[in-house]
OpenMM code with the backbone's topology and positions (N, CA, C; nanometers):
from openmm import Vec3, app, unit

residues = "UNK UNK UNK UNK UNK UNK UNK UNK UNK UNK UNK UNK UNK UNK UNK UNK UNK UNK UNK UNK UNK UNK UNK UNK UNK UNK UNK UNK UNK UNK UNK UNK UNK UNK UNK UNK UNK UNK UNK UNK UNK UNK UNK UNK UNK UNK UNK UNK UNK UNK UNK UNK UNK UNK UNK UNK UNK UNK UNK UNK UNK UNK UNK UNK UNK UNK UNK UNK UNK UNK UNK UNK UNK UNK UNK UNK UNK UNK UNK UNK UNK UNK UNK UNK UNK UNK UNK UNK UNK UNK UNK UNK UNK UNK UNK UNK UNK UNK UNK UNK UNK UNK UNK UNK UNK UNK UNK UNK UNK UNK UNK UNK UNK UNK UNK UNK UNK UNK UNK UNK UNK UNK UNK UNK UNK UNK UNK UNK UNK UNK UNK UNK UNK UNK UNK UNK UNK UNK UNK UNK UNK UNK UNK UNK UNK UNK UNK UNK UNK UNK UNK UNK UNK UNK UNK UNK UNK UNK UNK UNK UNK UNK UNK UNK UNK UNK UNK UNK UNK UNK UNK UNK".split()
positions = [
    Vec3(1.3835, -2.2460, -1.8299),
    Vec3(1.2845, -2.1465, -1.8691),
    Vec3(1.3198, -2.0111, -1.8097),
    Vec3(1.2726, -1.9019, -1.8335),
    Vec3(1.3104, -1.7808, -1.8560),
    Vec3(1.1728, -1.7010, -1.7742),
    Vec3(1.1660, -1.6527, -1.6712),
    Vec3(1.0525, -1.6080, -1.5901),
    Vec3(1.0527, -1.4664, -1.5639),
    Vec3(0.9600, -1.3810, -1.6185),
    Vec3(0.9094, -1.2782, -1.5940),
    Vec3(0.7430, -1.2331, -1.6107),
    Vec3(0.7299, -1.1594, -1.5837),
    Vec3(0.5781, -1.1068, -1.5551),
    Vec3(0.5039, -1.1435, -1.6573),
    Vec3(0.4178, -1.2247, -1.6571),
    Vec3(0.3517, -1.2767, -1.7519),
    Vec3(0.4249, -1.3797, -1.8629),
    Vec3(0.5644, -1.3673, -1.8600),
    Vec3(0.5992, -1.5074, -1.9657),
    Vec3(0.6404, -1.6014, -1.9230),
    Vec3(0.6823, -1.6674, -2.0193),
    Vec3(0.7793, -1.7793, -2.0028),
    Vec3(0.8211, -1.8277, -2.1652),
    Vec3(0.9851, -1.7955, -2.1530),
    Vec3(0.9551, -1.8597, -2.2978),
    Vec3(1.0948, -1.9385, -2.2330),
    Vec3(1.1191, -2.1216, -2.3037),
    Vec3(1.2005, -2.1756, -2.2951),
    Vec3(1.3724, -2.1324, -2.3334),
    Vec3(1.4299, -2.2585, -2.2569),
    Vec3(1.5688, -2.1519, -2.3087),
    Vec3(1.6113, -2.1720, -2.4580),
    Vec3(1.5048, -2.2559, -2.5381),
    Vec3(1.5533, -2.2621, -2.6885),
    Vec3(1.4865, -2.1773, -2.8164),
    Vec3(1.4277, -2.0888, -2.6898),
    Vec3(1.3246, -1.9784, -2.7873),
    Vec3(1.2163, -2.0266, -2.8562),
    Vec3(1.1777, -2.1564, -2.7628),
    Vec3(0.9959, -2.1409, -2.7953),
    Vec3(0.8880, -2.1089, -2.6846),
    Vec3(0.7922, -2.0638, -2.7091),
    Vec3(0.7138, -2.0486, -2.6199),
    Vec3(0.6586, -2.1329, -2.5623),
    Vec3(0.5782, -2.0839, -2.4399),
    Vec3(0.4998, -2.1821, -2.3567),
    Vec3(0.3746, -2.2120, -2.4677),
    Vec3(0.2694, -2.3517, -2.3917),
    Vec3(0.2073, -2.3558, -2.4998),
    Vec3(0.0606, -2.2808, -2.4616),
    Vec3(-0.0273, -2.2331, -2.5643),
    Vec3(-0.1125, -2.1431, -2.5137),
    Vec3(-0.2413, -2.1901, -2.3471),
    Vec3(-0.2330, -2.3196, -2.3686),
    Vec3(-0.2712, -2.4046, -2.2738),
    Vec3(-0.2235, -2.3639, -2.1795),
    Vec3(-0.0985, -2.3868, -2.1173),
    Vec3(-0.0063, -2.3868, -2.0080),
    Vec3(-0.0402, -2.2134, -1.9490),
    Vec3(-0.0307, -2.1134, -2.0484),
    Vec3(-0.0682, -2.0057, -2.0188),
    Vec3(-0.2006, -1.9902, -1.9732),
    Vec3(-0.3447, -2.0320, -2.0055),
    Vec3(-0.4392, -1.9928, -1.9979),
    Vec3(-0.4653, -2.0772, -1.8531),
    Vec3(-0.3924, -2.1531, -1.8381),
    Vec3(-0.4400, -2.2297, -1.7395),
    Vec3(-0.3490, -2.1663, -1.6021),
    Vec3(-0.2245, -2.0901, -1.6083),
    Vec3(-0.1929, -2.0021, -1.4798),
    Vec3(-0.2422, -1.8567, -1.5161),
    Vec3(-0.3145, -1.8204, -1.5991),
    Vec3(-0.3784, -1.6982, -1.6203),
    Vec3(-0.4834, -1.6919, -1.5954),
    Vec3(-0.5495, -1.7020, -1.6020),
    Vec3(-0.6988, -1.7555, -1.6017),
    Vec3(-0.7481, -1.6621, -1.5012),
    Vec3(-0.7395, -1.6860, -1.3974),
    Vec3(-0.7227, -1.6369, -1.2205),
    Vec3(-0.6826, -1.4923, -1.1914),
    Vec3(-0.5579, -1.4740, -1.2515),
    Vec3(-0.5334, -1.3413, -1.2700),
    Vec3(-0.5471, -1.2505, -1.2805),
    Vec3(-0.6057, -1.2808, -1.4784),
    Vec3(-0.6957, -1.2191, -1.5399),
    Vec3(-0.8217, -1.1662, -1.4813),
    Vec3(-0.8770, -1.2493, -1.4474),
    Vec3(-1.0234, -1.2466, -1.3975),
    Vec3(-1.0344, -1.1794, -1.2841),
    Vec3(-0.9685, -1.1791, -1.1796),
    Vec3(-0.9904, -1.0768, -1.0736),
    Vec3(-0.9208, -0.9699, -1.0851),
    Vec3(-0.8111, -0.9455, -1.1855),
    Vec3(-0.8438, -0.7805, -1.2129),
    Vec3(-0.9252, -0.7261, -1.3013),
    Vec3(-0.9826, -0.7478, -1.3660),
    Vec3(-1.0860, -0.7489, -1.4540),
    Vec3(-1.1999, -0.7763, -1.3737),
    Vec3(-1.2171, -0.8398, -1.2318),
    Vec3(-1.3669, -0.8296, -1.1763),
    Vec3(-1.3463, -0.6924, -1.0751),
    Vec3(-1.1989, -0.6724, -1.0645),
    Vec3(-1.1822, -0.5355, -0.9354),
    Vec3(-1.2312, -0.4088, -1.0485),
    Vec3(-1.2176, -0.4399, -1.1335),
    Vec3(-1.2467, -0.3037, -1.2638),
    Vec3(-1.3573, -0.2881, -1.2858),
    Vec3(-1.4450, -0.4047, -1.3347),
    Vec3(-1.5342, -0.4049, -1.3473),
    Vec3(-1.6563, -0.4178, -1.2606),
    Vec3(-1.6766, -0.4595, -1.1587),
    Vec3(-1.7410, -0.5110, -1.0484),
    Vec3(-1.9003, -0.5573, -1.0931),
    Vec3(-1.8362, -0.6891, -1.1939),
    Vec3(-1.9662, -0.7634, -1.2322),
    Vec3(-1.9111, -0.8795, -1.2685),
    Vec3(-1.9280, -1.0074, -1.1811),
    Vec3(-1.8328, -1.1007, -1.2019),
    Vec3(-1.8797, -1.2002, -1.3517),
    Vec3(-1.9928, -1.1722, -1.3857),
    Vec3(-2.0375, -1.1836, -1.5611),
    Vec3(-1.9717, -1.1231, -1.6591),
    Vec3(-1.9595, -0.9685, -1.6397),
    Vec3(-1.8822, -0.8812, -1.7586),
    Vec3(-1.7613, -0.9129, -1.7034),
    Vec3(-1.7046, -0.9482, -1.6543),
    Vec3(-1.5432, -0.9930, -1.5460),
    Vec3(-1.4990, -1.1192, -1.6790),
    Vec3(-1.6059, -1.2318, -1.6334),
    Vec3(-1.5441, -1.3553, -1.6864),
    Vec3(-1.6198, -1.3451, -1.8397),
    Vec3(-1.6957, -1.2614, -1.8973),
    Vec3(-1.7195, -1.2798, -2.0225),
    Vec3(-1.5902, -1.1961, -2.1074),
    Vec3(-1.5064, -1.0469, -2.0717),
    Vec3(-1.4029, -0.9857, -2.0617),
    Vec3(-1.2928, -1.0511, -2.0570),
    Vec3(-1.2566, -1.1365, -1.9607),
    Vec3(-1.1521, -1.2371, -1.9756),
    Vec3(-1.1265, -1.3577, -2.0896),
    Vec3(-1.2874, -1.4094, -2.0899),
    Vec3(-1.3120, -1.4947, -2.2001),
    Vec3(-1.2996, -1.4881, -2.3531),
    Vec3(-1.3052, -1.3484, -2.3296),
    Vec3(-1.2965, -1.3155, -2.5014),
    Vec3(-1.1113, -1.2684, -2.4796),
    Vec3(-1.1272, -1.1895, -2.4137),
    Vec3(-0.9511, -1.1498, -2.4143),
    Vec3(-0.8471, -1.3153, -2.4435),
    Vec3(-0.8862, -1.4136, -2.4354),
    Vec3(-0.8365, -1.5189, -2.4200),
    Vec3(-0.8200, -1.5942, -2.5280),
    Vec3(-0.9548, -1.5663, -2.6114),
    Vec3(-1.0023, -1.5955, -2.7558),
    Vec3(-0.9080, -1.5143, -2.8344),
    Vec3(-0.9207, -1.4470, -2.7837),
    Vec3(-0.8050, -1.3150, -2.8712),
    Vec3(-0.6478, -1.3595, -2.8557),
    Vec3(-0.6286, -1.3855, -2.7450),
    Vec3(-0.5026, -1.4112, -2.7467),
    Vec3(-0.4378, -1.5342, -2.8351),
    Vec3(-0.5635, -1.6684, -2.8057),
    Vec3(-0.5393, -1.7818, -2.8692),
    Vec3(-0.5065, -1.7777, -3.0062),
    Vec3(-0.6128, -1.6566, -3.0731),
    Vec3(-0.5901, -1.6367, -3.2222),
    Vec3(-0.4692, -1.5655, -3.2770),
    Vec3(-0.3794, -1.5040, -3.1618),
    Vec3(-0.2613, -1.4411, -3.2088),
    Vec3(-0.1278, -1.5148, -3.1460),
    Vec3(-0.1884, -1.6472, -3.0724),
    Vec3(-0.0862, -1.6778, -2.9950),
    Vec3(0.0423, -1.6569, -3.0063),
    Vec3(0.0667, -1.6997, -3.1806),
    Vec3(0.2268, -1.7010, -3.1937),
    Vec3(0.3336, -1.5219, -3.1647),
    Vec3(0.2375, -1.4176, -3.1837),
    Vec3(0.2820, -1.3105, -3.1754),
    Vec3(0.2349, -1.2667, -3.0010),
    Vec3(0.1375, -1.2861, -2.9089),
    Vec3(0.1278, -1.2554, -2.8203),
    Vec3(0.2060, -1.3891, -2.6894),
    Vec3(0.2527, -1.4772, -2.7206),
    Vec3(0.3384, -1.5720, -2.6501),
    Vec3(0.4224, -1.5271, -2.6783),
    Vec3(0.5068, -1.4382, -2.7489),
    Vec3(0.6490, -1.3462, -2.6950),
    Vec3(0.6194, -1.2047, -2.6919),
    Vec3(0.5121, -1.2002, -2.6469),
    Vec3(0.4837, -1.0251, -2.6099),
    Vec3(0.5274, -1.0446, -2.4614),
    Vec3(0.6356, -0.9165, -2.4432),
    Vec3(0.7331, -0.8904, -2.3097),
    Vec3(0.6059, -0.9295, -2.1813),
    Vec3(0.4615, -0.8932, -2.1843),
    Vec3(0.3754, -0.9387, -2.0719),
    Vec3(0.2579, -0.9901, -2.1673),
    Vec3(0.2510, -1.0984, -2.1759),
    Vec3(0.1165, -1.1327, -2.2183),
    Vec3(-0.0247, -1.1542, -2.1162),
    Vec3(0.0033, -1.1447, -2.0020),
    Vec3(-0.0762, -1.1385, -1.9001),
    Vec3(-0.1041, -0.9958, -1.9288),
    Vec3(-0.0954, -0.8752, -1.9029),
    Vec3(-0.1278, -0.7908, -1.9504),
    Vec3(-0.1936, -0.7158, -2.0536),
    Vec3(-0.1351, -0.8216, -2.1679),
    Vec3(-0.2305, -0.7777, -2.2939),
    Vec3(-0.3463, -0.8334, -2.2826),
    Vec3(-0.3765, -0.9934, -2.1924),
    Vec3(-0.4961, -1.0173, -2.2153),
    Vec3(-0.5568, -0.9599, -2.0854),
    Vec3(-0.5046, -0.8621, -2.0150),
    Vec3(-0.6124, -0.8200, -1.8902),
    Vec3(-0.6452, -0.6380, -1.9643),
    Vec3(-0.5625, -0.6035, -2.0572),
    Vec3(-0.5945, -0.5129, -2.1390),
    Vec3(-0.6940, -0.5518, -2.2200),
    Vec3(-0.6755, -0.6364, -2.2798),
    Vec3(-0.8270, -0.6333, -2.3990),
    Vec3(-0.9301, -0.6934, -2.3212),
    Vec3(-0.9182, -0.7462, -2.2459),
    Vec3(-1.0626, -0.8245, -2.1441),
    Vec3(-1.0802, -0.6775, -2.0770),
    Vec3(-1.0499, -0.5281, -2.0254),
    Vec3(-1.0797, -0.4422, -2.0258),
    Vec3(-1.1451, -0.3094, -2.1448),
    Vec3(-1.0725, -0.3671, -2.2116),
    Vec3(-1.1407, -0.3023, -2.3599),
    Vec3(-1.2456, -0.3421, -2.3644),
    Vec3(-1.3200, -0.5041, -2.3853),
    Vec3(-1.4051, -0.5528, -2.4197),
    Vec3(-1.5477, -0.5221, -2.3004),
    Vec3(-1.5084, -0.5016, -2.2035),
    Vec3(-1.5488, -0.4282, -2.0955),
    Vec3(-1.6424, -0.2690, -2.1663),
    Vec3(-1.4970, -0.2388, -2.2042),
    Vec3(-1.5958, -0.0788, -2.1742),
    Vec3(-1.6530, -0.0559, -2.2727),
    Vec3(-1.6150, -0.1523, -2.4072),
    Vec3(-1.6926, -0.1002, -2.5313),
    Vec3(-1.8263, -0.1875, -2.4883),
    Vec3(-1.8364, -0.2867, -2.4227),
    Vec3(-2.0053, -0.3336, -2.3437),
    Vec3(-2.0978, -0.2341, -2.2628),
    Vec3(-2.0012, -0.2059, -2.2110),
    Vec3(-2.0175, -0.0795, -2.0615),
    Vec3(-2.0961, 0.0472, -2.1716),
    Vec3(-2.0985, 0.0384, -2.2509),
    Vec3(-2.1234, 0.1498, -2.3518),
    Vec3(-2.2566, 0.1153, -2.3532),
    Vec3(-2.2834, -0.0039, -2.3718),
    Vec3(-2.4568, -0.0512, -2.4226),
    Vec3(-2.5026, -0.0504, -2.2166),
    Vec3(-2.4518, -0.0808, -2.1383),
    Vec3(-2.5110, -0.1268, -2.0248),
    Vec3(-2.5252, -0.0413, -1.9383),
    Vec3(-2.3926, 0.0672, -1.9631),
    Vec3(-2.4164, 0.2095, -1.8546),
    Vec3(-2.4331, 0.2041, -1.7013),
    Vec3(-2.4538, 0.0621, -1.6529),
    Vec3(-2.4797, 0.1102, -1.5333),
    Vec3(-2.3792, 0.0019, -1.4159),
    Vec3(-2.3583, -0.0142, -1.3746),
    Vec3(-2.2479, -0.0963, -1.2480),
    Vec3(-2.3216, -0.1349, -1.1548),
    Vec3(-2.3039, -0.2253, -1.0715),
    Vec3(-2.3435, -0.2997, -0.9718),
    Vec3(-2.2379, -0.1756, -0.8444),
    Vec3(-2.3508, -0.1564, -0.7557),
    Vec3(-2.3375, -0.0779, -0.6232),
    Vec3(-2.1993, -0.1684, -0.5662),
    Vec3(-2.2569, -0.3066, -0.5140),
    Vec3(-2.1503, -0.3730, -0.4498),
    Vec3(-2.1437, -0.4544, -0.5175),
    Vec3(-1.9552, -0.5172, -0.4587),
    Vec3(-1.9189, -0.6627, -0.5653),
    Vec3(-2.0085, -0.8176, -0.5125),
    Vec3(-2.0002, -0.8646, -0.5898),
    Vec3(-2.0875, -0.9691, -0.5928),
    Vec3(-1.9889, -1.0435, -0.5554),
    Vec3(-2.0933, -1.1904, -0.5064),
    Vec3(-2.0139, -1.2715, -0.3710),
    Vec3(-1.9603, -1.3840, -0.4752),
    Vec3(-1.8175, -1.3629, -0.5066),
    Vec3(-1.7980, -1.4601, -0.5571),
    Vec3(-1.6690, -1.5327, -0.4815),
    Vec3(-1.6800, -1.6762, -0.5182),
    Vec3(-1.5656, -1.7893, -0.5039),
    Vec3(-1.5057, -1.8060, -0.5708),
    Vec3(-1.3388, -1.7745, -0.5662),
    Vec3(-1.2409, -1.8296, -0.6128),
    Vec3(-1.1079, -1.9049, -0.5745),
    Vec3(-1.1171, -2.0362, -0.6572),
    Vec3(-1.0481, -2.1208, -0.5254),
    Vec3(-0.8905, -2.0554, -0.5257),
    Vec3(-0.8316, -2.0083, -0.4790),
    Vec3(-0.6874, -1.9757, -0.4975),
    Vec3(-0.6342, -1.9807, -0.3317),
    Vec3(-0.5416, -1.9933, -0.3101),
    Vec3(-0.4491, -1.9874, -0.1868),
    Vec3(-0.4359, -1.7994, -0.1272),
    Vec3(-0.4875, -1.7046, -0.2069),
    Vec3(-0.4559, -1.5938, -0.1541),
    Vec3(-0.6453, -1.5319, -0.1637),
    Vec3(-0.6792, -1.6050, -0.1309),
    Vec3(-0.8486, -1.4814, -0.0785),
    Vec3(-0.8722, -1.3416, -0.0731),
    Vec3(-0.9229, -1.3375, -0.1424),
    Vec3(-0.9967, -1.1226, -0.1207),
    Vec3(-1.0558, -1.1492, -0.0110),
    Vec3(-1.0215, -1.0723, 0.0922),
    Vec3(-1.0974, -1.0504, 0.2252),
    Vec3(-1.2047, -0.9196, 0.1696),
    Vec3(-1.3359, -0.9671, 0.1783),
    Vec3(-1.4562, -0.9014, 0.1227),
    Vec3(-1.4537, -0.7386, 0.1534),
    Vec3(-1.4316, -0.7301, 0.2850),
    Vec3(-1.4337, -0.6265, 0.3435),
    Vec3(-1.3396, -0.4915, 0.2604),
    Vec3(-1.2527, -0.5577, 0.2342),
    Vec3(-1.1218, -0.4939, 0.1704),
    Vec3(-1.1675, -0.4601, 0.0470),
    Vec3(-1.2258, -0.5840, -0.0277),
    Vec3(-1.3277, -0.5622, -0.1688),
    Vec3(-1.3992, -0.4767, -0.1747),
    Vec3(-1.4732, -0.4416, -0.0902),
    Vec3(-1.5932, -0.3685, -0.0998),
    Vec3(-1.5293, -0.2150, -0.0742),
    Vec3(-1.4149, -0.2179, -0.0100),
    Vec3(-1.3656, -0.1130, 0.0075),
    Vec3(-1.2950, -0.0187, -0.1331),
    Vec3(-1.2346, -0.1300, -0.2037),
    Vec3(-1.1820, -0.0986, -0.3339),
    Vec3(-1.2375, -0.1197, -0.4627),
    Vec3(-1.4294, -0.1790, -0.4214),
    Vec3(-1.5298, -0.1381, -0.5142),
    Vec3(-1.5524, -0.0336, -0.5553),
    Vec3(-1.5280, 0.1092, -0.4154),
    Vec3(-1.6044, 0.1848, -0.4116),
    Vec3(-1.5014, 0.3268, -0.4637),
    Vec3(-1.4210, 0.2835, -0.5376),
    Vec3(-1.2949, 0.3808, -0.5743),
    Vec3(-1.2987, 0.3865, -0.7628),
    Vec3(-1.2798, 0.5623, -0.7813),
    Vec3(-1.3137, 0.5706, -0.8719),
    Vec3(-1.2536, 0.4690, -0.9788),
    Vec3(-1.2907, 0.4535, -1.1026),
    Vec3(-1.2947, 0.3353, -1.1992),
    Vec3(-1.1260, 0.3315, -1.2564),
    Vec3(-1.0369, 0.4216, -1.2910),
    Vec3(-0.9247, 0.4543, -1.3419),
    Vec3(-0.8076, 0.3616, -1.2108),
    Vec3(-0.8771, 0.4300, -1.0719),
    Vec3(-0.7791, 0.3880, -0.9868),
    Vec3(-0.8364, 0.2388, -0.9161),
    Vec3(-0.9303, 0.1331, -0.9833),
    Vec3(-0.9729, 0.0471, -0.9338),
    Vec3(-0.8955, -0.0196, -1.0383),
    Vec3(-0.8706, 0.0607, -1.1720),
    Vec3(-0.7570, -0.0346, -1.2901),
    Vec3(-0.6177, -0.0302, -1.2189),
    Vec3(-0.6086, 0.0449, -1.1534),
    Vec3(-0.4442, 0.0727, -1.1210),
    Vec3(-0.4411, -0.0669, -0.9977),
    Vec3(-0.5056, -0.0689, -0.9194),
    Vec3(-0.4802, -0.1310, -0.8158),
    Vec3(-0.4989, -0.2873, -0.8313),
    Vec3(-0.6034, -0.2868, -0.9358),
    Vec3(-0.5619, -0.4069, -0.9543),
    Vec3(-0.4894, -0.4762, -1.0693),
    Vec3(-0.4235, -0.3968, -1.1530),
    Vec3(-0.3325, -0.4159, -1.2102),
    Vec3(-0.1759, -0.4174, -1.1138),
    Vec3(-0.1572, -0.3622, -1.0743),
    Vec3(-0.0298, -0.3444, -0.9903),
    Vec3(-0.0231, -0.3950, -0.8698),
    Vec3(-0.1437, -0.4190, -0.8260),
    Vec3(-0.1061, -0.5346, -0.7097),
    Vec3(-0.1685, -0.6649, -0.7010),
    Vec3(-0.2697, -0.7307, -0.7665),
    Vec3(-0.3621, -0.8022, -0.7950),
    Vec3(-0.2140, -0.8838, -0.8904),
    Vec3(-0.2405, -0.7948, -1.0337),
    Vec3(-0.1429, -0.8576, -1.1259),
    Vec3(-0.0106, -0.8384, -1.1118),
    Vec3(0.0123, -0.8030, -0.9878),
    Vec3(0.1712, -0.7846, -0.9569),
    Vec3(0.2565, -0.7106, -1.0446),
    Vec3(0.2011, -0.6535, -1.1401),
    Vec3(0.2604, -0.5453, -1.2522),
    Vec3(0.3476, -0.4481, -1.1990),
    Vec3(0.4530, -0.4117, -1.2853),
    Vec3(0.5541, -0.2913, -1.2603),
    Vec3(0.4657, -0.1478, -1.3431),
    Vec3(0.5194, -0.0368, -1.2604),
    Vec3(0.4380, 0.0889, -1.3088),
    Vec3(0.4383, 0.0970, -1.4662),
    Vec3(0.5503, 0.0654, -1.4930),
    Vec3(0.5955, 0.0425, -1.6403),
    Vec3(0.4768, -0.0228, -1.7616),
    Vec3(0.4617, -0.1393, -1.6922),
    Vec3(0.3662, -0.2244, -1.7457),
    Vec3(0.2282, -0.2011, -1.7171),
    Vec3(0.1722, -0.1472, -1.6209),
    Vec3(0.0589, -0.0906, -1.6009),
    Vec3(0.0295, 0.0023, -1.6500),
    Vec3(0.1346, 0.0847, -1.6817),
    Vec3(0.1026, 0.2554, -1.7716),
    Vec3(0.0965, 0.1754, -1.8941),
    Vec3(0.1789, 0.0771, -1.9876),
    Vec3(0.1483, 0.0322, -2.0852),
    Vec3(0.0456, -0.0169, -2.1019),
    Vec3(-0.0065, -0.1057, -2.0126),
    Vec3(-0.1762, -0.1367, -2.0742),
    Vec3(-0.2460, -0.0467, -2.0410),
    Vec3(-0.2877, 0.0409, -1.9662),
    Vec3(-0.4302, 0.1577, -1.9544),
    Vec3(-0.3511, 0.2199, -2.0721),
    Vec3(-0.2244, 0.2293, -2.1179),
    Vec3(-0.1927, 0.3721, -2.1948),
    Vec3(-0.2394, 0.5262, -2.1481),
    Vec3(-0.1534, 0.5028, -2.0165),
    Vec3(-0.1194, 0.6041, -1.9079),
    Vec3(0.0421, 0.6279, -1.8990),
    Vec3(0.0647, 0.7333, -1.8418),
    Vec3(0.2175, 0.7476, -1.7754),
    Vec3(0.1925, 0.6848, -1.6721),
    Vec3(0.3817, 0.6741, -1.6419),
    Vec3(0.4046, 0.5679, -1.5209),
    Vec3(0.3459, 0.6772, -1.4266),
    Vec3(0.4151, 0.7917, -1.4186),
    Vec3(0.3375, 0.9235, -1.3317),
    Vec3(0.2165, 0.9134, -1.2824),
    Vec3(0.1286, 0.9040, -1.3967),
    Vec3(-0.0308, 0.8644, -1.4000),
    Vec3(-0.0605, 0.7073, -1.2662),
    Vec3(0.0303, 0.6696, -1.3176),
    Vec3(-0.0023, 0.4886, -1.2299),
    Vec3(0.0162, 0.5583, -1.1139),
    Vec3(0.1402, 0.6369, -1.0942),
    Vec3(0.2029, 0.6417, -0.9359),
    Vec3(0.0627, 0.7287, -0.9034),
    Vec3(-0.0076, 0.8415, -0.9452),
    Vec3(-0.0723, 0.9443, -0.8627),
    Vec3(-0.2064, 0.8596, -0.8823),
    Vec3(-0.2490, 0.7419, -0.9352),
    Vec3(-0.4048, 0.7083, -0.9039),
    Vec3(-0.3351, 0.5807, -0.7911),
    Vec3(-0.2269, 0.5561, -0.7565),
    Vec3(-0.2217, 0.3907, -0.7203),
    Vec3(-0.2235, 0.5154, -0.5493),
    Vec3(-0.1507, 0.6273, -0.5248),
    Vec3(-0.1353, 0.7076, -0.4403),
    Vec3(-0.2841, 0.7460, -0.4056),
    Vec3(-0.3749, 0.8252, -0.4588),
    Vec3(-0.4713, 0.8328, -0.4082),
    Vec3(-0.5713, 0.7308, -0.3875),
    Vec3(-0.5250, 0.5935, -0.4251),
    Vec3(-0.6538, 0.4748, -0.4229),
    Vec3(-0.5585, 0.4484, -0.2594),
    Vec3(-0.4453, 0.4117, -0.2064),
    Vec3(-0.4075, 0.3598, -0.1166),
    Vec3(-0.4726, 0.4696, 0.0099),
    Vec3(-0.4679, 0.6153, -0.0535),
    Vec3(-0.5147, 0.6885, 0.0514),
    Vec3(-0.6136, 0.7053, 0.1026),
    Vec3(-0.7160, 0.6767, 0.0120),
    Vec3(-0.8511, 0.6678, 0.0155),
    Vec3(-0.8701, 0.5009, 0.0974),
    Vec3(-0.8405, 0.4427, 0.0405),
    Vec3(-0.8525, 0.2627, 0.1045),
    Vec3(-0.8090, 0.2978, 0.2610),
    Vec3(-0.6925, 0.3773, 0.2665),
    Vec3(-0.6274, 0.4118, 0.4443),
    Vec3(-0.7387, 0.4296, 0.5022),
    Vec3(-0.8114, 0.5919, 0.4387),
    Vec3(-0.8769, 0.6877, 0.5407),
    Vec3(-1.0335, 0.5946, 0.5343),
    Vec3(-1.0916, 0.5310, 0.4694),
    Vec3(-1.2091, 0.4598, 0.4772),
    Vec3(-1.1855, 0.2998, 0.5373),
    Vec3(-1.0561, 0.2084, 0.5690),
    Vec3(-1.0299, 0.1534, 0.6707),
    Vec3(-0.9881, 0.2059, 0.7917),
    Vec3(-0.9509, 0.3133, 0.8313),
    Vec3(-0.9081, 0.3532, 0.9455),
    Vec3(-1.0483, 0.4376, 1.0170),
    Vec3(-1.1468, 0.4497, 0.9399),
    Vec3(-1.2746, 0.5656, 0.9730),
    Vec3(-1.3579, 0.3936, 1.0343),
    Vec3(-1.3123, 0.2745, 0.9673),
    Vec3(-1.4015, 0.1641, 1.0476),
    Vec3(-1.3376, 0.0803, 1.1319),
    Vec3(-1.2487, 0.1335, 1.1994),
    Vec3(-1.1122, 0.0525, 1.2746),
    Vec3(-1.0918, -0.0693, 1.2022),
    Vec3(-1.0929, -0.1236, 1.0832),
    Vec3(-1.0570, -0.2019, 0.9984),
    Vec3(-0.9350, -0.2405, 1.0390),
    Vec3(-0.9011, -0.4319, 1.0247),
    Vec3(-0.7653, -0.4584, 1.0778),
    Vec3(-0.7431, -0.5944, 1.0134),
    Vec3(-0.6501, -0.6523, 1.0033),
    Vec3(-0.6094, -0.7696, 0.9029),
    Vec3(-0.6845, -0.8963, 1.0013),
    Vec3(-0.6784, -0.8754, 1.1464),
    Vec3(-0.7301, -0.9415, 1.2377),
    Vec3(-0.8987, -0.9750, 1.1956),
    Vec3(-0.9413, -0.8636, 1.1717),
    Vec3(-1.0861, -0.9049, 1.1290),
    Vec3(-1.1234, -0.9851, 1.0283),
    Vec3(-1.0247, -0.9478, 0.9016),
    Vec3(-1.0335, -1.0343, 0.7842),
    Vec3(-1.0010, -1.1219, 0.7816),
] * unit.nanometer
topology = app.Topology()
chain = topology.addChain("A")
for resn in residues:
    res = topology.addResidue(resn, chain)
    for name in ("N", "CA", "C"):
        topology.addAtom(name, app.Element.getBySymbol(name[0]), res)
């Protein structure tokens, strides 16, 4: 098999099956899409449909260069065209559980709740989803430029509001 950011296609040029995908995506999806959104309902209803979507195009989005991406792109679409009727965001992120081996230390969450909405897509697209600038400017449909100067001021901002609470990996 053939491994890059979001695929996998075998070495005889078929794809994975949409199963196999949804089931190491799933996770992904959903917590960058809950760092964006900060409503772990519009999070997993966003993911849920992005997923639906994907299933229905599988054969053309199982060799799209990141399909993890396209479905954390349209589970963001589906987001803001909601966000349109609902207008309003939750102050702080809500306490959620997810079983995975790498934990959001809350503290850190709450820290990168509170960062404007563009650079809460960047960050957790590019480090959440492990995305290249490349691929992150492709789904917001931003320049890579654009990725580098919101992923730059979200890290600076995350610095100066952990360092203003002596914040330390020790605590988390």
């Amino acid at each position: 098999m053939t491994y890059a950011a979001g695929e996998r296609v075998n070495d005889d040029g078929t794809v994975e099956p949409f199963e196999a995908f949804y089931a190491r995506s799933l996770d992904p999806v959903f917590r960058a899409v809950l760092l964006t959104t900060r409503n772990s309902e519009r999070a997993e209803d966003g993911a849920h449909e992005a997923f639906a979507r994907a299933l229905e195009l599988w054969d053309t989005i199982g060799r799209h260069p990141n399909p993890i991406a396209w479905t954390i792109r349209v589970a963001l679409n589906v987001h803001a065209s909601s966000w349109r009727i609902w207008r309003r965001e939750q102050p702080e992120p809500p306490e959620v559980v997810v079983s995975d081996e790498l934990p959001i230390d809350p503290f850190l969450l709450r820290a990168v709740w509170r960062l404007p909405r563009r650079q809460r897509q960047v960050v957790a697209l590019r480090v959440l989803a492990d995305l290249s600038a490349a691929q992150t400017a492709a789904a917001l449909g931003i320049s890579e430029g654009t990725v580098g100067a919101h992923l730059h001021r979200a890290l600076e901002k995350l610095r100066e509001n952990l360092a203003a609470t002596d914040y330390s990996e020790a605590q988390g």
